[in-house]
PALUM-436460 format. One record per residue (C-alpha): x, y, z; residue in three letters. Coordinates in steps of 0.5 Angstrom, whole numbers, plus 500, padded with zeros to 3 digits. Each point is the difference from the previous one (the first is absolute). Layout:
residues N
+-----+-----+-----+------+
:  px :  py :  pz : dopa :
+-----+-----+-----+------+
:   X :   Y :   Z :  Ala :
...
+-----+-----+-----+------+
END
This chain:
residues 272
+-----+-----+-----+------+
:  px :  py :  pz : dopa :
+-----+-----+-----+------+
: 945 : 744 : 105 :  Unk :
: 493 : 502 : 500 :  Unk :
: 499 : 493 : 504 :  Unk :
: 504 : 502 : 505 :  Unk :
: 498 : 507 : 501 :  Unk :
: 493 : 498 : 501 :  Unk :
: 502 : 496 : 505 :  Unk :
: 505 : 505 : 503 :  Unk :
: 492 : 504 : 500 :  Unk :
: 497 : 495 : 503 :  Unk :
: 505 : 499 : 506 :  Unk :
: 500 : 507 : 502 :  Unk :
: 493 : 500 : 500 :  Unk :
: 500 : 494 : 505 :  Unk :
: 504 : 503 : 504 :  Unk :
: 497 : 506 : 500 :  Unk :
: 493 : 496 : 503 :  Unk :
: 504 : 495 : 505 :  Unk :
: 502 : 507 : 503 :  Unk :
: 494 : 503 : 500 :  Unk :
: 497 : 494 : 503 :  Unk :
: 506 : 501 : 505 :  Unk :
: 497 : 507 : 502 :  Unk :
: 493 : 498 : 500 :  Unk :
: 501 : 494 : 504 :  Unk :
: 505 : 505 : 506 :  Unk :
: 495 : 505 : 499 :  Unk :
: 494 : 496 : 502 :  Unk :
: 504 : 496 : 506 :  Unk :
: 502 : 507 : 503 :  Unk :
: 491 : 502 : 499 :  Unk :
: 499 : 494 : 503 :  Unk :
: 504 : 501 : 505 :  Unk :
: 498 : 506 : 502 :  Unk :
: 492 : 499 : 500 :  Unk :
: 502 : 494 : 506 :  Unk :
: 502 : 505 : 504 :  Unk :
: 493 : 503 : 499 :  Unk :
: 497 : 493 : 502 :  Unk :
: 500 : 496 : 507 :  Unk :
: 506 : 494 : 499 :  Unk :
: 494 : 496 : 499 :  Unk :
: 498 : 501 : 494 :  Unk :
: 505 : 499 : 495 :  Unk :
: 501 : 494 : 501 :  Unk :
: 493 : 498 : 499 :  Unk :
: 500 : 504 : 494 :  Unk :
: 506 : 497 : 498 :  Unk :
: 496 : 493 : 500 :  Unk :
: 493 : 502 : 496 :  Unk :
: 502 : 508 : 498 :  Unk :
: 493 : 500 : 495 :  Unk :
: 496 : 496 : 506 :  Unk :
: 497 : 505 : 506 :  Unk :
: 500 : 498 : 507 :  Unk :
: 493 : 498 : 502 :  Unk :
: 500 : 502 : 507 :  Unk :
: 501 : 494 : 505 :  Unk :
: 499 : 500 : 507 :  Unk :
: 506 : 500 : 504 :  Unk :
: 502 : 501 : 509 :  Unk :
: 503 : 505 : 501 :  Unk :
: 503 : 506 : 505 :  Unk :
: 499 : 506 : 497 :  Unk :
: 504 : 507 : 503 :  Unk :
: 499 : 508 : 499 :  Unk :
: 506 : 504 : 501 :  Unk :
: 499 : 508 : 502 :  Unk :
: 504 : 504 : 501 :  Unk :
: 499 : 504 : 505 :  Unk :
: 502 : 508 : 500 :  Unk :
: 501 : 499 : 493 :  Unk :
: 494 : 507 : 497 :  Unk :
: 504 : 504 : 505 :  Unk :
: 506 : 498 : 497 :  Unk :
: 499 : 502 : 493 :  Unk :
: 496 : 507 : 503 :  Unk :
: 507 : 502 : 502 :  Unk :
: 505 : 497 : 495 :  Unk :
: 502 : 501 : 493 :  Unk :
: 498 : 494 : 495 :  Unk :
: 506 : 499 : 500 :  Unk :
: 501 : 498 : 506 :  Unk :
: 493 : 496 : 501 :  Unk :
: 502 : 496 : 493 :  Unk :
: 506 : 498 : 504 :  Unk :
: 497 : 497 : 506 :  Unk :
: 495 : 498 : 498 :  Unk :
: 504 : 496 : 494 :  Unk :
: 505 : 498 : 506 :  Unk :
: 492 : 497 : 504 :  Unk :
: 499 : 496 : 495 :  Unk :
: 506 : 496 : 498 :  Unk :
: 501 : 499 : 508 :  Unk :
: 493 : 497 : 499 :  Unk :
: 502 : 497 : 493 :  Unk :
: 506 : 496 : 504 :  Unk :
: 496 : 498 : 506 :  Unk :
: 495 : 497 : 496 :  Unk :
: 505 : 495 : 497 :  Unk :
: 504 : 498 : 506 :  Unk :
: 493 : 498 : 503 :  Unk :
: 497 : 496 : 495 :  Unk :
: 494 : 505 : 498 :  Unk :
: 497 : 503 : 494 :  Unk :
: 501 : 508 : 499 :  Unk :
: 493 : 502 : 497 :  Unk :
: 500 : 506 : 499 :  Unk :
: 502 : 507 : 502 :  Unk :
: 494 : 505 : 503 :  Unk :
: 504 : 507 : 500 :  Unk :
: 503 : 498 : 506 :  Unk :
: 497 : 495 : 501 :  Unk :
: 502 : 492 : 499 :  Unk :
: 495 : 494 : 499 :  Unk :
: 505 : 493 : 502 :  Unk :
: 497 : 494 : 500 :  Unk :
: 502 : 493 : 502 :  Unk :
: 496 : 494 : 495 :  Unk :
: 500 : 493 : 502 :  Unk :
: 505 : 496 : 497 :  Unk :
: 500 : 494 : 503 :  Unk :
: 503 : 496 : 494 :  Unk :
: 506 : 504 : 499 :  Unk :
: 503 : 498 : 507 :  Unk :
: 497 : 494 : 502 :  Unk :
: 495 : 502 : 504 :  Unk :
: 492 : 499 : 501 :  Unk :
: 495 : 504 : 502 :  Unk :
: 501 : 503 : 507 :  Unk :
: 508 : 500 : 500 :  Unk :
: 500 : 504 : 494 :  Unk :
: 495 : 506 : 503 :  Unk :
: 504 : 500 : 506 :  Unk :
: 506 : 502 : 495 :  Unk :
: 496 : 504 : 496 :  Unk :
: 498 : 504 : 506 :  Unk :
: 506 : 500 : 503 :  Unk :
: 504 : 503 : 495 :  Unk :
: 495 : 505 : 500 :  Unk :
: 501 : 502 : 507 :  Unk :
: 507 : 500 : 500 :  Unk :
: 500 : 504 : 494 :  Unk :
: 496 : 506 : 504 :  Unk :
: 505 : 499 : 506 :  Unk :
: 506 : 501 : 497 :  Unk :
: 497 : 507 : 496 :  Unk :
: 500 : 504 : 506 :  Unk :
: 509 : 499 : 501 :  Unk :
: 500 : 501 : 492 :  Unk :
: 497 : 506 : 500 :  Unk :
: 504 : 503 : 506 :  Unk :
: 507 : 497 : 495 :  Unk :
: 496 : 504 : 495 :  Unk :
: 498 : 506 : 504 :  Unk :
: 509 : 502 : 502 :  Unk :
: 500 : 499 : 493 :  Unk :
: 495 : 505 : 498 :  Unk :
: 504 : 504 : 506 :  Unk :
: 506 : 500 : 497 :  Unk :
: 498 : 502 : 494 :  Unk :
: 496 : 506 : 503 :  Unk :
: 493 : 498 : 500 :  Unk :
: 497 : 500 : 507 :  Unk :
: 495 : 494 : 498 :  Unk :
: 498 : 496 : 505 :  Unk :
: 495 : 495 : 498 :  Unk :
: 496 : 494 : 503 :  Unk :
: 496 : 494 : 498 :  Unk :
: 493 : 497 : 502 :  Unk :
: 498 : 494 : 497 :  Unk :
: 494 : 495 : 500 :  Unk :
: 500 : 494 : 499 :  Unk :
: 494 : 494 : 498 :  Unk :
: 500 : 493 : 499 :  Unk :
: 495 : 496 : 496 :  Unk :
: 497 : 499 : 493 :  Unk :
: 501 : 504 : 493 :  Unk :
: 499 : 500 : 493 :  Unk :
: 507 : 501 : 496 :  Unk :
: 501 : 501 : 494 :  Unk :
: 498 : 504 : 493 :  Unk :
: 495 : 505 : 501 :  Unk :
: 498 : 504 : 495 :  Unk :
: 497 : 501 : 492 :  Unk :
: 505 : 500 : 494 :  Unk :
: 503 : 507 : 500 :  Unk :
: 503 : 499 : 507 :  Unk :
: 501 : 495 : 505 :  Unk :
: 503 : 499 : 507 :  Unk :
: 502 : 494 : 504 :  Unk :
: 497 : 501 : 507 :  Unk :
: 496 : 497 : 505 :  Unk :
: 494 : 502 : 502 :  Unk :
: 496 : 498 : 506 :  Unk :
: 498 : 501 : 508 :  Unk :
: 507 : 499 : 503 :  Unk :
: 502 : 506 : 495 :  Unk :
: 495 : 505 : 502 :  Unk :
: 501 : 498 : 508 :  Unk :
: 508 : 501 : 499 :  Unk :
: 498 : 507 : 498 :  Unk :
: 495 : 502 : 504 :  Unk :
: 505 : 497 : 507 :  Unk :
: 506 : 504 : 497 :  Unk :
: 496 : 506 : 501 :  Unk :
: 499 : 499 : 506 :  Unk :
: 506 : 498 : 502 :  Unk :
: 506 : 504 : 504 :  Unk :
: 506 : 502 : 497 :  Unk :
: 505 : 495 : 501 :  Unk :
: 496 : 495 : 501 :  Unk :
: 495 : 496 : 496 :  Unk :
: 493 : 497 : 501 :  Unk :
: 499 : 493 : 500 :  Unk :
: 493 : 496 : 498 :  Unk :
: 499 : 493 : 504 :  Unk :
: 502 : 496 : 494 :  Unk :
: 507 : 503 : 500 :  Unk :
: 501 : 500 : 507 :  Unk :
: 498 : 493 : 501 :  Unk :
: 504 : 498 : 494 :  Unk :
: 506 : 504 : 502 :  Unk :
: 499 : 498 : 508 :  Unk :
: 503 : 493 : 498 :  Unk :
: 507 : 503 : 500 :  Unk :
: 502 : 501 : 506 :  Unk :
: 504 : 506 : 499 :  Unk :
: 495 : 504 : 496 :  Unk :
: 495 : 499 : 505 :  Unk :
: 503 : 503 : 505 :  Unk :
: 499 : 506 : 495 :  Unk :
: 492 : 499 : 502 :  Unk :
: 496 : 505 : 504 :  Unk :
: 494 : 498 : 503 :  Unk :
: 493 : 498 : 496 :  Unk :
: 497 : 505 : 500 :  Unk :
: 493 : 502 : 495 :  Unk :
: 498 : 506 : 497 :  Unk :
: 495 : 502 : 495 :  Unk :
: 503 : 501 : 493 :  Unk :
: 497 : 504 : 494 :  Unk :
: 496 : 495 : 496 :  Unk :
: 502 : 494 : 503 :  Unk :
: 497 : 500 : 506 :  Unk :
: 503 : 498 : 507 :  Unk :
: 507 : 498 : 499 :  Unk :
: 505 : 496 : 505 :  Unk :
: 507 : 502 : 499 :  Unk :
: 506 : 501 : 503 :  Unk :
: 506 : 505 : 500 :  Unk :
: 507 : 498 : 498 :  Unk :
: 506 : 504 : 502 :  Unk :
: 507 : 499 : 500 :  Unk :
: 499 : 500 : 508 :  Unk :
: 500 : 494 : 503 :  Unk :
: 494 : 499 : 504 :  Unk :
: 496 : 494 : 504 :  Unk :
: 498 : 494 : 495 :  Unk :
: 494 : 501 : 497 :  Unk :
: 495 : 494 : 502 :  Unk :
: 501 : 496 : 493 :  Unk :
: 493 : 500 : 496 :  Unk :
: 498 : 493 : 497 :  Unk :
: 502 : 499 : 493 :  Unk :
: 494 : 497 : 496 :  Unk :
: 500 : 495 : 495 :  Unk :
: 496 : 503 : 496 :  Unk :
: 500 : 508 : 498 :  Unk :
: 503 : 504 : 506 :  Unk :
: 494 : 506 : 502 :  Unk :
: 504 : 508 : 500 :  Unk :
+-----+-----+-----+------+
END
């Protein structure tokens, strides 16, 4: 009998532990699963690989975006918090959505803003060298052509909802080479890309009008590949930027305009 009971203890001991091992293991899915949604998509799969290991920064090709929206301070000055949580939940996962369907990589949102980027990768697909930038490139811009007839969708929904909210988005957009991955020291760190493309995305989307964007002219000569997109470039043009000196650069509108005359591709690193 005391044989017995002991291992009558012993079992319910055991199954105790399995259920807490249970517990423990779903509640640490559920955790994970949530931090992801904090992180850009790429970044768990190579946490997954080396989770101790930190991601030295490599260089890589890419074309970078900065999304604004364009109205939005005065929209919070006239709505309730509410309201404004409401539209500007509805922008980001508009952005969120987009970014999937055209193959780019959500960085980061800014407030109202959004930085999206495009990373070579040519493995992935088969491709090499300047088939995979154009790709790049020109997901990029068909990202930011086909946000203006979203946010018109979204403004009836808004409407409908009795929010008088009308926004607009301006975008910039550079091609080149960055640094991707961890930055940071040991208590916080941030997979991100660091480099002159970035800053020029920012610098051209503050300059660019709304629903419109300004393209540097890598970006322009990449996406003047495809001859749908091209016809979406405006003239060249140069213009002074903060920082950075004359740039050239060309406007892209869901408008079709006249083809832009297509700027040659190096072989080697494209000029902003």
């Amino acid at each position: 009998l005391g044989l017995s009971w002991q291992a009558h203890v012993q079992a319910r001991r055991l199954n105790a532990r399995r259920r807490q091992a249970v517990r423990e293991s779903s509640e640490l899915k559920n955790h994970n699963e949530r931090l992801a949604r904090y992180l850009p998509e790429i970044v768990p799969p190579v946490t997954r690989e080396a989770p101790l290991a930190l991601q030295a920064p490599k260089e890589v090709f890419v074309t970078v975006a900065f999304l604004d929206l364009v109205g939005f301070a005065a929209m919070v000055a006239r709505h309730s918090v509410s309201e404004v949580v409401d539209v500007l939940n509805d922008f980001m996962a508009l952005t969120s959505r987009l970014t999937l369907r055209h193959g780019g990589v959500l960085g980061k949102f800014l407030g109202d803003g959004v930085l999206i980027y495009f990373p070579e990768a040519a493995a992935a697909r088969g491709e090499v060298g300047a088939a995979a930038r154009v790709r790049g490139a020109a997901g990029c811009a068909r990202l930011s052509l086909a946000l203006d007839p979203e946010l018109r969708s979204l403004s009836r929904a808004w409407r409908e909802r009795g929010l008088g909210v009308q926004l607009a988005v301006r975008a910039g957009m550079a091609s080149g080479y960055c640094a991707l991955g961890d930055w940071g020291g040991q208590g916080r760190l941030d997979y991100t890309l660091i480099g002159t493309p970035v800053n020029l995305a920012s610098r051209l989307q503050s300059l660019a009008t709304p629903g419109c964007a300004l393209l540097c002219g890598a970006t322009a000569a990449l996406i003047a590949q495809d001859p749908d997109l091209a016809a979406h470039l405006g003239e060249i043009r140069r213009r002074e930027v903060r920082g950075l000196g004359s740039v050239m650069m060309h406007e892209l509108s869901a408008s079709a305009k006249v083809r832009a005359i297509p700027l040659p591709v190096r072989s080697g690193r494209p000029d902003a």
